[in-house]
MITOR-99686 format. One record per residue (C-alpha): x, y, z. Coordinates in nm, 2 decimals, padded with zeros to 4 digits. Layout:
+--------+--------+--------+
:     c1 :     c2 :     c3 :
+--------+--------+--------+
:      X :      Y :      Z :
...
+--------+--------+--------+
# end
This chain:
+--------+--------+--------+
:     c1 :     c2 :     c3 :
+--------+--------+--------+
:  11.75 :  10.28 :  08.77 :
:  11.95 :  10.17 :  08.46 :
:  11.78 :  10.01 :  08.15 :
:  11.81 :  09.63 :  08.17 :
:  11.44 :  09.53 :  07.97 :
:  11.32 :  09.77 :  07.66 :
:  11.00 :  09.84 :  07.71 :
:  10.77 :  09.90 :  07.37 :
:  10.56 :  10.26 :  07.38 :
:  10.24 :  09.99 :  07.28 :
:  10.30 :  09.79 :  07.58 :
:  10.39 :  10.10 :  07.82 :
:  10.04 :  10.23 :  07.68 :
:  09.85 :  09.95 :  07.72 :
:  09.94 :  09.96 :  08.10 :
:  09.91 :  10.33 :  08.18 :
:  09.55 :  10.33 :  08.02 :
:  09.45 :  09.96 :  08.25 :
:  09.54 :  10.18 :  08.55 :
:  09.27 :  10.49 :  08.38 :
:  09.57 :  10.69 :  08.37 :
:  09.51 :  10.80 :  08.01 :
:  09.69 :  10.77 :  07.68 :
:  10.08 :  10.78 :  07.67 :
:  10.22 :  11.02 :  07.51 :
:  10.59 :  11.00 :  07.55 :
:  10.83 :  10.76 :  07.73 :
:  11.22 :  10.77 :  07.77 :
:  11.43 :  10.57 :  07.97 :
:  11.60 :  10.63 :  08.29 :
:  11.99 :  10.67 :  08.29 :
:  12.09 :  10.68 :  08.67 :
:  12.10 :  10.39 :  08.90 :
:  12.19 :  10.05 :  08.89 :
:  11.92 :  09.81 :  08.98 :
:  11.62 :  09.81 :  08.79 :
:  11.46 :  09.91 :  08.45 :
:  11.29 :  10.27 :  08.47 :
:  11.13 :  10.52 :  08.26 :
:  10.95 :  10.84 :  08.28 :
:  10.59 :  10.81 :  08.12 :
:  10.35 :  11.11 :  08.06 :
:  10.00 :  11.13 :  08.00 :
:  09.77 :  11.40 :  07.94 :
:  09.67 :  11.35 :  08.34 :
:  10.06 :  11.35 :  08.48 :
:  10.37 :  11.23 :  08.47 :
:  10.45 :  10.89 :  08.62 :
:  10.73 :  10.66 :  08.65 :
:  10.71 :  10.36 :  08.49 :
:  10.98 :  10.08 :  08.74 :
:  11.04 :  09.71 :  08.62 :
:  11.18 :  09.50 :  08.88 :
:  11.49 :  09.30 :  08.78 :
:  11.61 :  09.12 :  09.09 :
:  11.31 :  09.17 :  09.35 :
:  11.07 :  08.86 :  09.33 :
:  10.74 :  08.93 :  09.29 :
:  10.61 :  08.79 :  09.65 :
:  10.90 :  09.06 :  09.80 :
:  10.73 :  09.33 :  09.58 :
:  10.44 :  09.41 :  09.78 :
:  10.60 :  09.52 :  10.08 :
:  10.78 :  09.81 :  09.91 :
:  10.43 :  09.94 :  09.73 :
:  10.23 :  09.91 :  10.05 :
:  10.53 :  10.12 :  10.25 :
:  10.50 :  10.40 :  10.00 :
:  10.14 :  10.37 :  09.99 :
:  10.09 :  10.40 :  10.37 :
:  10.37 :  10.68 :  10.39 :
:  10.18 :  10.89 :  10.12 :
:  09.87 :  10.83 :  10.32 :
:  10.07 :  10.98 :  10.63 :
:  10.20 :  11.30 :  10.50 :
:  10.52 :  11.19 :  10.37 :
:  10.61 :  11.31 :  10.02 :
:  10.65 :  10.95 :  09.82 :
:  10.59 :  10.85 :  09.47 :
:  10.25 :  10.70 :  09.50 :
:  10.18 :  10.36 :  09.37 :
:  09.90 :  10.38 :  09.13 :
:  09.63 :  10.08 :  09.18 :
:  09.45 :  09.88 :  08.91 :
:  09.06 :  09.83 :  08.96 :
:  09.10 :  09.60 :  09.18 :
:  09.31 :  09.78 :  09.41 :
:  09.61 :  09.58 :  09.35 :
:  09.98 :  09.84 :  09.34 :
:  10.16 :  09.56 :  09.12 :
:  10.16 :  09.48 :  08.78 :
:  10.34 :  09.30 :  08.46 :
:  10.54 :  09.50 :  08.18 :
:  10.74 :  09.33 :  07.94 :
:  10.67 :  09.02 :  08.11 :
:  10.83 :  09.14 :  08.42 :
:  10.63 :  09.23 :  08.79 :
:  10.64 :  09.65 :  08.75 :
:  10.48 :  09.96 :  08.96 :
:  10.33 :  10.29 :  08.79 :
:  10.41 :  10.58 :  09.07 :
:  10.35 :  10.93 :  09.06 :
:  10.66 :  11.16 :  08.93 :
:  10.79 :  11.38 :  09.23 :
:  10.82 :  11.76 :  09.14 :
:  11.14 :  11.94 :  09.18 :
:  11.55 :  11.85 :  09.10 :
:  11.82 :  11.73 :  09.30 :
:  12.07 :  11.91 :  09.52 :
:  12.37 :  11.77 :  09.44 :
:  12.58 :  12.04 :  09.71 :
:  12.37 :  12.06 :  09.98 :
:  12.39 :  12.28 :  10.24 :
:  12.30 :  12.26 :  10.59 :
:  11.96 :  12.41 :  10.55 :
:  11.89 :  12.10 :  10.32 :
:  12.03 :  11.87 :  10.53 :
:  11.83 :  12.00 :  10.82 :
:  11.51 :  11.94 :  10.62 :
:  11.63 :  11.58 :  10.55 :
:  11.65 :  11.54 :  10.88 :
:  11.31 :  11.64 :  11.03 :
:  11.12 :  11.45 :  10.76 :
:  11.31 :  11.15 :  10.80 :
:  11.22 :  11.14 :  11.13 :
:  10.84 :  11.20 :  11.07 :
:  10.90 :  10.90 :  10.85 :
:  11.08 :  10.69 :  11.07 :
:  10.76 :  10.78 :  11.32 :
:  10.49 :  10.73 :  11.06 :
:  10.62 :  10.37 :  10.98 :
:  10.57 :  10.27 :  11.37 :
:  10.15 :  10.11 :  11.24 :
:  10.26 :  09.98 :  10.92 :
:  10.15 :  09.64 :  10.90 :
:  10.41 :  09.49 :  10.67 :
:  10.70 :  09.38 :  10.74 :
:  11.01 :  09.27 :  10.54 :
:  11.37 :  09.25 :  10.65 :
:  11.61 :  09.45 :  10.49 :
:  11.75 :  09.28 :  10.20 :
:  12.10 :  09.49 :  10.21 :
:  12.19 :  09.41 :  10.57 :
:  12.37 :  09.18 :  10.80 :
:  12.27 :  08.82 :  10.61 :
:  12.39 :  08.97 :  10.28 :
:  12.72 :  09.14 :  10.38 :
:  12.83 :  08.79 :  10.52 :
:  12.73 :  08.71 :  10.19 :
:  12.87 :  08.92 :  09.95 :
:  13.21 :  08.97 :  10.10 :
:  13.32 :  08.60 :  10.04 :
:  13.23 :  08.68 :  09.65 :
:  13.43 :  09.01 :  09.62 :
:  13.73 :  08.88 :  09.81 :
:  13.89 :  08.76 :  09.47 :
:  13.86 :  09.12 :  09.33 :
:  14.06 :  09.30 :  09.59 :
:  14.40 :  09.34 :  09.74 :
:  14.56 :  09.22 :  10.04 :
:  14.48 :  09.55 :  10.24 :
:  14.12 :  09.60 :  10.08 :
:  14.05 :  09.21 :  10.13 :
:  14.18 :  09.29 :  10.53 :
:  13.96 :  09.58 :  10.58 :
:  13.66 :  09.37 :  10.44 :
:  13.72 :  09.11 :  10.69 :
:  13.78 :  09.30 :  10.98 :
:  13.47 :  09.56 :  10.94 :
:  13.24 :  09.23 :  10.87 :
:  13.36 :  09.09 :  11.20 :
:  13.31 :  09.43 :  11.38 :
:  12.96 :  09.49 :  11.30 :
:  12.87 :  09.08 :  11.32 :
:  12.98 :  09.16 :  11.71 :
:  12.84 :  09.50 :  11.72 :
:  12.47 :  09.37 :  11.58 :
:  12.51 :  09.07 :  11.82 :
:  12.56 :  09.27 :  12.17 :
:  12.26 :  09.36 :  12.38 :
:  12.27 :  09.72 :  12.28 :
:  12.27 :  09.63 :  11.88 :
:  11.96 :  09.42 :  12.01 :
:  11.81 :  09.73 :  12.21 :
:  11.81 :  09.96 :  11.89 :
:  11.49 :  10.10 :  11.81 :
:  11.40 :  09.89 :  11.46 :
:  11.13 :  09.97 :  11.18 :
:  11.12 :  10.03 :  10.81 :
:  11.38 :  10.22 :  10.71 :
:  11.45 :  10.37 :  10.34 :
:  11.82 :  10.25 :  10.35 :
:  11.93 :  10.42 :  10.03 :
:  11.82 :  10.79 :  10.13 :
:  12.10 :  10.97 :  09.92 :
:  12.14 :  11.33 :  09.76 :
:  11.97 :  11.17 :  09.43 :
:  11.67 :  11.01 :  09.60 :
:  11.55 :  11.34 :  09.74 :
:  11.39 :  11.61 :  09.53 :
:  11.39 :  11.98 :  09.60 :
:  11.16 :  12.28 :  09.47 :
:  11.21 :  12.62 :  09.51 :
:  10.91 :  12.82 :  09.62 :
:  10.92 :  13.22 :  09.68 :
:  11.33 :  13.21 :  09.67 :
:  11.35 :  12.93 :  09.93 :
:  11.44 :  12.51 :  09.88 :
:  11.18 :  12.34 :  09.98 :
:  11.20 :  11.91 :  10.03 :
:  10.97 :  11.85 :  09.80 :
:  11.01 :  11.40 :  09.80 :
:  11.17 :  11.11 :  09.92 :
:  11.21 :  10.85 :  09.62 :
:  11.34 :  10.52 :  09.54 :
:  11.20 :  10.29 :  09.82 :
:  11.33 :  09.96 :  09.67 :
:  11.61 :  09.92 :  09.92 :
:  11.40 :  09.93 :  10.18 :
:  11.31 :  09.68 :  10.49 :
:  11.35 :  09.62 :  10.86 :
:  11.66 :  09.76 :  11.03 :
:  11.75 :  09.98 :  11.24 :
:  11.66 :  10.35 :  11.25 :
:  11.99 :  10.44 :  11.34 :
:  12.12 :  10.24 :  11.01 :
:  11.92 :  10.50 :  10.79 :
:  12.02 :  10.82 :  10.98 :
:  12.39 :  10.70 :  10.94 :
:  12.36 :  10.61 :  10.57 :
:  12.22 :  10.97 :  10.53 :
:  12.49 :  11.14 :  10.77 :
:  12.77 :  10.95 :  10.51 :
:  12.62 :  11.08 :  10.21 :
:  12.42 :  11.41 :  10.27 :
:  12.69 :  11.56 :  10.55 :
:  13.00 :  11.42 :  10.37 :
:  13.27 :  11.59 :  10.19 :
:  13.26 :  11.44 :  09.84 :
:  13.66 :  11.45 :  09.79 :
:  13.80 :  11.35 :  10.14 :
:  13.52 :  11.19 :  10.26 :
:  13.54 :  11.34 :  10.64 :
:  13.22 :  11.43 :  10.77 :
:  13.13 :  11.78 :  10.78 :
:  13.06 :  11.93 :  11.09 :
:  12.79 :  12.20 :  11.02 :
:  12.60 :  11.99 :  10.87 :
:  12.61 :  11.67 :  11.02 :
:  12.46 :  11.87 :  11.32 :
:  12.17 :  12.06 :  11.10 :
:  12.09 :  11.73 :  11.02 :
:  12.08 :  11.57 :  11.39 :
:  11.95 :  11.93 :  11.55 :
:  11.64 :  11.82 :  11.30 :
:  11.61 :  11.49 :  11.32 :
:  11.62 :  11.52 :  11.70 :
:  11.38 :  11.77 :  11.70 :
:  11.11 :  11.53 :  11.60 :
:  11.25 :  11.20 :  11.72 :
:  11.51 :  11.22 :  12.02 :
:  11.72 :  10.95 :  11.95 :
:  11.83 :  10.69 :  12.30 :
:  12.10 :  10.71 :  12.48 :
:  12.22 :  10.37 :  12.29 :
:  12.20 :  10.52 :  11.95 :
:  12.36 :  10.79 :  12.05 :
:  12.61 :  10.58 :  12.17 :
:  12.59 :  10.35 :  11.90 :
:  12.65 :  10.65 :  11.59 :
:  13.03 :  10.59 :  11.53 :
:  12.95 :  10.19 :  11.48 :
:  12.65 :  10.27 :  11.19 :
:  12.82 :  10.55 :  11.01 :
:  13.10 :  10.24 :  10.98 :
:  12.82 :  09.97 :  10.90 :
:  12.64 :  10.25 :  10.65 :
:  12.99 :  10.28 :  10.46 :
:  13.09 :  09.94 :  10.48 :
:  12.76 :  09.84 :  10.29 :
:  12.79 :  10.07 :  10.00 :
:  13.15 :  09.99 :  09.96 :
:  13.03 :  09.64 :  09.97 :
:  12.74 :  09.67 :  09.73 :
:  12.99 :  09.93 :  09.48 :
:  13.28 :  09.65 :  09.50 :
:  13.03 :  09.39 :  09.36 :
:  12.87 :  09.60 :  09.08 :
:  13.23 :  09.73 :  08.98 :
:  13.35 :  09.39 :  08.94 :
:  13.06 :  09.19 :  08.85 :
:  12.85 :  09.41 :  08.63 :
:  12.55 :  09.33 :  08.48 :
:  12.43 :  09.37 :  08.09 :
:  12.23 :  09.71 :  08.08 :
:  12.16 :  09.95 :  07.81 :
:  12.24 :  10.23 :  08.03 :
:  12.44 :  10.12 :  08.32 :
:  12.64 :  10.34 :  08.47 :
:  12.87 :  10.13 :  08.78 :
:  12.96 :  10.35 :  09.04 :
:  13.30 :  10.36 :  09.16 :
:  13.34 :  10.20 :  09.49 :
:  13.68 :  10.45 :  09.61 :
:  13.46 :  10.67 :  09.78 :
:  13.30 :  10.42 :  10.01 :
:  13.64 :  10.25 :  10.08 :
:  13.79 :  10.65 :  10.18 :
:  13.45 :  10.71 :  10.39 :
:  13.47 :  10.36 :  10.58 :
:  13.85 :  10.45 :  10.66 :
:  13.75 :  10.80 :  10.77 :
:  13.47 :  10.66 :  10.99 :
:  13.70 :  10.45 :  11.16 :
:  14.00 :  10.69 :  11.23 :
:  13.72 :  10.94 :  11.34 :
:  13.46 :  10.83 :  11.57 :
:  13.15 :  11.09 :  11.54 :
:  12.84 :  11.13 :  11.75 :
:  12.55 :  11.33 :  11.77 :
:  12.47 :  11.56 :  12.06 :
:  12.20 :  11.46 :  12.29 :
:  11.90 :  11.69 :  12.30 :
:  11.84 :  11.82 :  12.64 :
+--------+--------+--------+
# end
């Protein structure tokens, strides 16, 4: 959500008006992220974000508005995509395909606890449930096909260890997505990039409440196991070493499983996704770090942390109770 394509307050009007969404009356760019052009727009009827796409195609577009669309329609607290009069969830900006979606309420919580993490949990799971009649489909655009290859182009970046590692992991979860229980996995639409800044919180009467899930552009086809793990590695991780941490990581399953048991082969499957989730953002982190791209705002993210996690992951093997 950097700032690759300046957008003018006439144009950002023009649009915001088409969709009967009233006069704009202030408009700033978005500072965090790294893969599209963002900005916060209000309006004397709300406050909206404004999202131009800068890698997604326009016939891949759809998919991700219709997702949000049919989770809002089932309870789950998404931006919703805001429709022209024809109906139709995408539109042009700046000469580029771009959505207008409600602003969530609420802020980030940056040091969980496991009373947030628990929350994740259950309404990831009422997600992962509420995707199983969507009638789009999509595969995910991060996974398998674009590790095998992506790793070939960061290989000249890294050393002999790092370049090992890379090598290794990719051949791991080729194998591991290959066998007949990476086949068996229960599969749908996942978010894939559910981290502590793509969740918003509010407090109400002295207590957090999960207030959103945002930032739906990574999403696709996998497996749900893939989106628990990335999750897991991000809201139940220690920030510094990287280890999972306990408490959490079961406030988080105790949650989750409360609404969706998982199977017996996810279960048994955990230590290889929590692997597969770090491997892909130290992946994706590698490539940004090394091959950045022109942005008014762009702020790479440093891909040590992903590296530590993936190394963690594999020294210490973790799964997740079974619910009785």
């Amino acid at each position: 959500m950097a700032v690759y394509t300046e957008v003018g307050f006439a144009e950002a009007d023009a649009l915001l008006r088409s969709l009967d969404l009233g006069a704009l009356s202030d408009l700033r760019g978005i500072r965090s992220g790294i893969e599209n052009t963002n900005y916060y727009a209000t309006t004397a009827q709300g406050q909206w974000v404004v999202t131009l796409f800068e890698r997604l195609s326009r016939a891949e577009l759809p998919y991700y508005l219709q997702l949000m669309q049919h989770l809002a329609q089932h309870g789950i607290p998404v931006p919703a995509p805001q429709a022209d009069a024809g109906g139709e969830l995408l539109h042009t900006l700046a000469h580029k395909p771009a959505a207008v979606v409600t602003r969530l309420p609420g802020s980030h919580r940056l040091a969980p606890e496991a009373t947030h993490c628990a929350q994740v949990g259950a309404m990831l799971a009422r997600a992962h449930l509420a995707v199983a009649d969507l009638a789009v489909e999509q595969p995910h655009l991060r996974g398998l096909d674009w590790w095998q290859r992506t790793v070939p182009e960061v290989l000249p970046y890294v050393d002999a260890e790092q370049a090992e590692l890379l090598q290794d992991e990719l051949a791991f979860q080729q194998q591991l997505a290959a066998s007949a229980a990476g086949r068996a996995l229960p599969r749908g639409a996942i978010h894939a990039d559910l981290f502590r800044d793509n969740v918003m919180f509010d407090e109400t009467a002295g207590e957090d409440r999960l207030c959103g899930f945002f930032d739906y552009y990574f999403a696709g086809t996998d497996t749900l196991l893939f989106d628990i793990a990335v999750c897991l590695n991000d809201w139940c991780a220690d920030l510094t070493t990287a280890s999972l941490d306990e408490a959490r990581a079961l406030a988080f399953m105790a949650a989750y499983q409360t609404v969706r048991p998982l199977s017996h082969g996810e279960i048994r499957l955990m230590p290889g996704l929590l692997r597969a989730a770090g491997f892909r953002f130290w992946l994706s982190r590698l490539r940004d770090w090394h091959q950045p791209r022109e942005a008014a705002l762009l702020q790479p993210k440093d891909p040590v942390h992903f590296e530590r996690l993936l190394r963690d992951r594999i020294a210490n093997p973790w799964h997740p109770p079974a619910t009785t």
